[in-house]
Residue, then its C-alpha position, 0 to 999 in steps of 0.5 A: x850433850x855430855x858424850x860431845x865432851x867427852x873426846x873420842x878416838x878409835x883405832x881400826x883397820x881399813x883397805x879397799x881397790x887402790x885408785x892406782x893402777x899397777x897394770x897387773x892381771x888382778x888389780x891392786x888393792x889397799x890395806x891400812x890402820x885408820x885413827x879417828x878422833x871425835x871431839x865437840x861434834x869435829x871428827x879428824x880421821x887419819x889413815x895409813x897403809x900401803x898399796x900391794x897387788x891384789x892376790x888371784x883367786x884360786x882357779x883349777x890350775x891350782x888343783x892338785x892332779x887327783x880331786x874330789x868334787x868337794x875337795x874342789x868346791x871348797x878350794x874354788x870358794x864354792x857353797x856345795x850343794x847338789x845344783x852346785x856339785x854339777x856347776x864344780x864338775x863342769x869346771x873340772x872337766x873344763x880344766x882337763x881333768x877326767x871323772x875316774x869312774x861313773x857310778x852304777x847308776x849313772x850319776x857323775x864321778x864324784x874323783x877327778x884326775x888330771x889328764x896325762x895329756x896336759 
C-alpha cells in the first residue's frame, strides 16, 4: 500500500501508424516522448510527437551495380542462410542484375551486376 503513496512518473519514448493519412506510397507514421504520472492508483499519461512520412524500405533499386549475394541480403533486411541465398538471387535477377559467372559445379553465382541494358 505504501508504493500508492509514494508518486510516480516516467519519461519514455513512443511512436506507431498515424490514424492520418498523407496519400503517400509508404504511410505515415508517428514518432514522440510520453510523460506518465501514477499517484493513489490515478495514472495521467501525456504524449507529444510529430507525424513524418514513414521512410521506404530498401528494395534493389537501391543497390549498388556490382553485388554480392551477402551484400544484398544484408541491405534487403534478409536473415542469410542457404534456403534464403536462392530467395536473394531470385530477387536480384528480378531486378535486372546478372550472375557474373557459375561455378564449376553448377551452383549459383555468388556476384551480380546490373545489366547494361537498364
Amino acid at each position: 500500500m505504501i508504493r500508492h503513496l509514494i508518486p510516480r512518473m516516467v519519461i519514455s519514448p513512443w511512436g506507431g501508424a498515424a490514424l492520418t493519412g498523407s496519400g503517400s506510397r509508404n504511410g505515415d507514421e508517428t514518432v514522440g516522448r510520453s510523460l506518465a504520472f501514477q499517484w493513489f492508483g490515478l495514472m495521467f499519461e501525456l504524449g507529444a510527437g510529430v507525424v513524418m512520412e514513414k521512410p521506404a524500405a530498401p528494395s534493389c533499386a537501391t543497390l549498388p551495380n556490382d553485388v554480392s549475394v551477402d551484400q544484398a541480403a544484408r541491405h534487403l533486411g534478409i536473415p542469410l542462410h542457404p534456403y534464403t541465398r536462392v530467395e536473394v538471387a531470385y530477387q536480384l535477377v528480378k531486378a535486372g542484375f546478372r550472375p557474373i559467372h557459375r561455378h564449376a559445379n553448377g551452383s549459383m553465382s555468388t556476384r551480380y551486376v546490373r545489366s547494361a541494358a537498364l
